[in-house]
N, C-alpha and C positions, 0 to 999 in steps of 0.2 A: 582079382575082383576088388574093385574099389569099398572102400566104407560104406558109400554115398550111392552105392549101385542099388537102382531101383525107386531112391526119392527124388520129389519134386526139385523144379527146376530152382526155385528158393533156396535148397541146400549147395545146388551147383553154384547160384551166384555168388554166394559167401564165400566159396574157395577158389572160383574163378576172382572176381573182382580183389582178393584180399593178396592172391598173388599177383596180380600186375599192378596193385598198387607197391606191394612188396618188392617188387622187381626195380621200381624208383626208388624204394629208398635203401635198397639195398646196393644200388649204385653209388648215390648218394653217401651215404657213409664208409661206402669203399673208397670214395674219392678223399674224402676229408680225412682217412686214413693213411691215402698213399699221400695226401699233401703234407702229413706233420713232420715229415723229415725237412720239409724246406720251413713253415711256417718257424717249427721251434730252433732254425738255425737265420732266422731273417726278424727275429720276435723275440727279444728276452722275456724272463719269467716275468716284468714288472710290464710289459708289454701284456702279458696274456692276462696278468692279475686287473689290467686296467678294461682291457675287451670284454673282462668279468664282470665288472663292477659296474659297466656300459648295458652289460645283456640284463643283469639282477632289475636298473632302473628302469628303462625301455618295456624291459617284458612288463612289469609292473603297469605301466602307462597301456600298455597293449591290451592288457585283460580289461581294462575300465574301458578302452576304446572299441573294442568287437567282440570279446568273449560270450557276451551274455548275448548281444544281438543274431551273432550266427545262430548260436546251436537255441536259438527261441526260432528263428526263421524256418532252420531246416524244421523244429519240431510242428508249427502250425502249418509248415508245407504238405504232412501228410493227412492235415486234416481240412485241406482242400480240397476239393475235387474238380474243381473248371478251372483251365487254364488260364482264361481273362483273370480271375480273381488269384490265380497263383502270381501273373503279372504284377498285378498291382501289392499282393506281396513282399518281391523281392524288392522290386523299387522303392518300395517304403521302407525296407530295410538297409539299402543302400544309402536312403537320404539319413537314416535315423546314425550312418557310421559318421557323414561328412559332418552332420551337425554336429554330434559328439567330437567329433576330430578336431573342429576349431575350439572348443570350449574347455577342452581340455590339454591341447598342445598350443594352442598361444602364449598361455602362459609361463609353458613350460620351456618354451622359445625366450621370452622374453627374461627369466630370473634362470639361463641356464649357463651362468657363470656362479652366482649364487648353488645352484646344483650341482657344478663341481667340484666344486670347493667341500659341500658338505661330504660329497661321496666317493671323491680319490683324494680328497687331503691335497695340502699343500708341496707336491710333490714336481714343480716345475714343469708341467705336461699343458698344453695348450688343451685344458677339459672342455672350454666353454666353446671350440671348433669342434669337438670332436663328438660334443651335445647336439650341434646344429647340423650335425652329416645325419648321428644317430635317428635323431625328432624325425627329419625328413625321409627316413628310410623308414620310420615307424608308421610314416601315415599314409605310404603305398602299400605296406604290407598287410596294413590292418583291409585297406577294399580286397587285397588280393585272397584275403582268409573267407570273405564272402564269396567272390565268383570261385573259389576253391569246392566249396562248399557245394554252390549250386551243381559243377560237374557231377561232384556224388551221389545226390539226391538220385540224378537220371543214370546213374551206375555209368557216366563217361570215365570210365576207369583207364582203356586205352588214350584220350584224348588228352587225361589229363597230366600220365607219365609222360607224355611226348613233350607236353609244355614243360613239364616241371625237369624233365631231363635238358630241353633247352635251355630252361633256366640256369641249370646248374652248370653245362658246359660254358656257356657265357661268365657264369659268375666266376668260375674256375681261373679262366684268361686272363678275367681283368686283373683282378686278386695276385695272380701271378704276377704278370706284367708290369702294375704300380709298386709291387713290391720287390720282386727284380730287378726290375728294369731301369725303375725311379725310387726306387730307398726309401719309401713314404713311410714305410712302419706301419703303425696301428690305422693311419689316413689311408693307407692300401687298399686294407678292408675293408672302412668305413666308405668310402670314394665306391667299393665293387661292387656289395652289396646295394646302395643305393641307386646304380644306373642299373643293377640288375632288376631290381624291383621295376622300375619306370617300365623298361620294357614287359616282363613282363605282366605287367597290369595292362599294357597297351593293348597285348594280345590275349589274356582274359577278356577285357571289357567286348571286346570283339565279336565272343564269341554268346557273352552274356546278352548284348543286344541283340544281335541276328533271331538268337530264341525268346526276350521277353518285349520286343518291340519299344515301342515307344515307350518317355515315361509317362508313369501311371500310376499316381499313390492313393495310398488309401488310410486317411489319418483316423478312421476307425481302429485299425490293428495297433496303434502305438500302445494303448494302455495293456492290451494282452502283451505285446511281446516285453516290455519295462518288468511286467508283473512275473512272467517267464523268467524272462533272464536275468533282472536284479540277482537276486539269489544269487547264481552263478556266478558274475560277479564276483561277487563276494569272497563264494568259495576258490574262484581262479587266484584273485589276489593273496587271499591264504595258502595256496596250493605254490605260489610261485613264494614266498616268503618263506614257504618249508623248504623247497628245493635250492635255493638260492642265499638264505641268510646266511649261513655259512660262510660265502666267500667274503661278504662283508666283516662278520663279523672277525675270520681270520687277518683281514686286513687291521683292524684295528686291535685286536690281541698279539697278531705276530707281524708281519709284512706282508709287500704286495708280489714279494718272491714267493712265498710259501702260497697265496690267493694262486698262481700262475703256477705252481708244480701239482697244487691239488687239481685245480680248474683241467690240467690233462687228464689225469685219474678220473674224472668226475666224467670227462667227456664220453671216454672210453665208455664204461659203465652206462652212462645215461645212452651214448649210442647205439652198443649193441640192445637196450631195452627197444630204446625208440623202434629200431631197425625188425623187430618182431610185432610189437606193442600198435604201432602206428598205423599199420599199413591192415592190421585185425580192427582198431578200432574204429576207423575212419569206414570201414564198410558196417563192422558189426553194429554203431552205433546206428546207422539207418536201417540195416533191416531189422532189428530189437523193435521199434518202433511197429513194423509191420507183421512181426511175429506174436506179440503181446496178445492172449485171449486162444491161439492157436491152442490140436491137442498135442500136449507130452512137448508142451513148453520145458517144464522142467528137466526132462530127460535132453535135451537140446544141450539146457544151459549146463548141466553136469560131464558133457560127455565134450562139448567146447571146453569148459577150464581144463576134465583132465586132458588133453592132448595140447593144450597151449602154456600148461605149467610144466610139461615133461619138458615140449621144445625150450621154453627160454630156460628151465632149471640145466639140463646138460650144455647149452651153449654159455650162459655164466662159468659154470662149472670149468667148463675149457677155458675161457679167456683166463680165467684164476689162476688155473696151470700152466697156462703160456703166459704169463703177464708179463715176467723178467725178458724173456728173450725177444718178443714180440717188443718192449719196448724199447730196448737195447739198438733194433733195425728201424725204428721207427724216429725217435725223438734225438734231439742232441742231448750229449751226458749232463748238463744241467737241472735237464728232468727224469732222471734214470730216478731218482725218490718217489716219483708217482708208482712205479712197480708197487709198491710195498701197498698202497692204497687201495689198488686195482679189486683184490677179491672182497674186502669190504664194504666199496660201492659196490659192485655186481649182486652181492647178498642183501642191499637195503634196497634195491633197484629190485630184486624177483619179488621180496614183500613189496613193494611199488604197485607191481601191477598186480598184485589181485584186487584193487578198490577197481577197478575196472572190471571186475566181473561183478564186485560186491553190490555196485552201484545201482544197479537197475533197478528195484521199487522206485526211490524217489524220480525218476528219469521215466518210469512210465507211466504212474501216477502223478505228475504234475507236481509232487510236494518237493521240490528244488531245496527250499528251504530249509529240510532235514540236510539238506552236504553239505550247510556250515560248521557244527559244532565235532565233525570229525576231523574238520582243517581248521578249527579251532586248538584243536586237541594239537595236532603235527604240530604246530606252531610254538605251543607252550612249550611242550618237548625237545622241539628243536632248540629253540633258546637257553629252554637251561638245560640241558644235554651239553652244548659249545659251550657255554660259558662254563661251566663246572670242567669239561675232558681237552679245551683248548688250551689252556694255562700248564695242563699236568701235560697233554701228550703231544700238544703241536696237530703239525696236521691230521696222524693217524687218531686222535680225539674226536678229527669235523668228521670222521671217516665212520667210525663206532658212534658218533650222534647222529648218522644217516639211517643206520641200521634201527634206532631204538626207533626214531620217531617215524620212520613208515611204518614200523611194526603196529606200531600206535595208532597211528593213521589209518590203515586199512581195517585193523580188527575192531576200533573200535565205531568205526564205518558198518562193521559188517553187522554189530549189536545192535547199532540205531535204525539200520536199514529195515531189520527184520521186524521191527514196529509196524510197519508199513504193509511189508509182503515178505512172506517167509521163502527164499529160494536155496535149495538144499546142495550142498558144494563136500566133494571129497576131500575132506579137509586131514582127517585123520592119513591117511596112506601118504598124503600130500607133507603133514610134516613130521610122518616118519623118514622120509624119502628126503626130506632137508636136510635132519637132524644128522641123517647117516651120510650125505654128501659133506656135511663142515666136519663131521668127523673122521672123512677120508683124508680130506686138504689139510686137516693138521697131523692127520699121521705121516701124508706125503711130503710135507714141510718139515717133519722133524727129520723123515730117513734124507730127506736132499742135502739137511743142514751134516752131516753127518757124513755124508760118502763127499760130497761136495766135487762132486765129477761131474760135470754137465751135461756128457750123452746119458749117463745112469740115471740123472734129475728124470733129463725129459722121457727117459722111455720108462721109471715108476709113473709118471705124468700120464703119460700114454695110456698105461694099462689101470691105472685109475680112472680115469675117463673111460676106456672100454668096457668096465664092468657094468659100471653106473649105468650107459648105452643100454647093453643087456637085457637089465633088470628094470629100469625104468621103460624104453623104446619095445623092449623085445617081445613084451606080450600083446601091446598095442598093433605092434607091425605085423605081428602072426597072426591077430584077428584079423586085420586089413586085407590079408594077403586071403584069408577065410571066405571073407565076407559079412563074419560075423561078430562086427565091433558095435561098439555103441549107437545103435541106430538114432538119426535123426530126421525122423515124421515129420515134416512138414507138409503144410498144406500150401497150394501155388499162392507167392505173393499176390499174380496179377500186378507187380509195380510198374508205373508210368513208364514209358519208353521214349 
């Protein structure tokens, strides 16, 4: 008997829609997995360190060009109710990306040899081509992040893997093929992603009209959605500064090898988060929205983190313990150094995602404003965390400054939050259950260091990993299996169809 047997159709949609978005990106990053054997043998380290230093600036341009406008759209989307007025809407939200789009990537067009210069250094690399593929694939993706959006809102959860898997088989070909085929190097990528995007915006936009018709703005809602999403903003560009200065700053303490052996490590880590994290928040943040006010809200939100901190805590946990071997089959031995990195992102990556549970007061009350000063906080940390641990340790220093400054980040998210609206989180069991997982992996690290026989490693590996399953999974599955786990009362969304 399921968990979920007996509640409203609201509880089904969360774990129906979280799994088939989950199912895309779980391909998704299966793919980008089996590709690093070609990538990191067709891409030197100073190749990947420069695709780094392309994604830190980009993203950065990206949050000031849609961050704040999406997730304001989605939020005053559910406080419409006629659909003429949801039209007019979106479309005003579309016009409000393109106008943002020129005002702010013209210029970035125009002084983006100046840009490269500041941000790969003098390093004989045609930056200011490879600025002008970047910009241009910045400014299909930023529309695409809206008609993204709007799939979700109407829970087109099926509709949207289809795309986003076309997407990705497309993008997969080209990527190969310029880089194969035509030795382009880092232009491979930038060249694939780019004609990837085109099309698919083609076939979004497609599917955006058929449903909001003609255009139809409405420059009434500008001042509400600026005043909405500023804030966020804000907090996005800090939040991409936390996760990203790093590679910078390693480039400029150490090299753009060491930016390109971390930057794998870093993927790993941030991917298998993503590949849980993403595809929960992209549904959970719409129906939060529709939940707020409902009874035994709290019991929801409590019984969501513990079974979403168990799953990503034991899959970190295993990549930790496969790191070496797993990367060994994976990357060329250039990057065989990111192994070492791997469990120290995976552990600053689990504190990562609990500000995604922490978040919700300011996100349902409207005070946006409150999520700057926690990614304020990330920021400071981050900086001098690197600068103090990258001089003494190299890159396992960017690695041990990942872990402080989420810590930081989140908790102290979750102290400002609670100004707001007090929401109660297993936190105790939760970090005893860490504490005694780092203190596995360093006992399993000292006996590998020790027998140093590799079937021995991986099967203490194995049966560390089994225990941990048990003790964390095993009471949860027995209630499932019961019927009688953490119930979640909800009452029918009624969400638009």
């Amino acid at each position: 008997m399921s968990i979920l047997s007996g509640v409203d159709r609201s509880s089904r949609d969360l774990l129906k829609h979280s799994g088939v978005y989950g199912l895309g990106h779980i391909l998704a990053r299966l793919a980008s997995v089996l590709l690093l054997p070609v990538y990191t043998r067709y891409l030197t380290p100073a190749d990947y360190g420069v695709l780094a230093i392309l994604d830190l600036a980009v993203a950065l341009l990206a949050i000031v060009l849609a961050s704040g406008t999406v997730r304001a759209v989605v939020r005053h989307h559910f406080e419409t109710d006629s659909e003429p007025e949801r039209d007019g809407l979106w479309w005003t939200g579309l016009g409000l990306l393109i106008a943002t789009g020129l005002v702010v990537l013209l210029p970035a067009v125009i002084w983006r040899e100046s840009l490269a210069r500041w941000t790969l250094g003098e390093a004989g690399i045609p930056g200011a081509f490879f600025y002008l593929l970047a910009l241009a694939n910045l400014a299909l993706t930023t529309l695409e992040q809206l008609f993204q959006a709007h799939l979700r809102v109407y829970k087109q959860s099926t509709l949207f893997v289809v795309l986003s898997l076309g997407r990705l088989l497309l993008n997969i070909a080209l990527n190969l093929w310029l880089l194969i085929a035509h030795d382009l190097g880092v232009a491979a990528i930038l060249w694939g992603n780019l004609v990837t995007a085109a099309v698919s915006v083609a076939a979004l936009l497609v599917v955006f009209v058929r449903r909001r018709g003609g255009v139809r703005l409405r420059p009434d809602l500008v001042g509400d959605l600026f005043s909405y999403g500023t804030p966020l903003v804000v907090a996005a560009l800090l939040a991409t500064a936390m996760h990203q200065l790093d590679r910078y700053l390693l480039r400029v303490l150490l090299d753009l090898e060491g930016v390109g052996v971390y930057s794998v490590a870093y993927a790993i880590g941030q991917g298998i988060n993503a590949l849980i994290l993403n595809p929960f928040s992209q549904i959970w943040y719409v129906v939060v929205y529709e939940l707020d006010g409902k009874p035994d809200f709290q019991r929801v939100i409590s019984s969501v983190f513990r079974y979403f901190f168990t799953l990503l805590a034991l899959v970190m946990l295993g990549v930790s313990l496969f790191a070496w071997p797993i990367l060994r089959v994976l990357v060329a031995p250039e990057f065989f150094g990111a192994a070492e990195l791997v469990p120290l992102l995976c552990l600053a990556y689990l504190l990562f995602s609990l500000h995604a549970h922490f978040n919700l007061p300011p996100l349902l009350a409207k005070r946006t404003g409150s999520m700057i000063p926690p990614h304020l906080i990330g920021v400071a940390v981050n900086v001098a965390a690197n600068l103090f641990l990258i001089p003494r340790l190299g890159t396992i220093g960017a690695a041990l400054a990942s872990v402080v400054t989420y810590a930081a980040y989140s908790f102290s998210g979750l102290v400002i939050y609670r100004s707001i609206r007090r929401y109660d989180y297993p936190l105790l069991g939760g970090a005893l259950a860490l504490a005694g997982m780092v203190g596995s992996y360093l006992g399993w690290q000292t006996l590998a260091s020790w027998t140093g026989r590799p079937l021995t490693t991986a099967a203490l590996a194995t049966v560390v990993w089994m225990v941990w399953a048990l003790v964390l999974a095993g009471p949860l599955v027995a209630a499932w299996r019961r019927g009688s786990g953490p119930p979640i009362p909800l009452t029918d969304l009624g969400a638009a169809r």
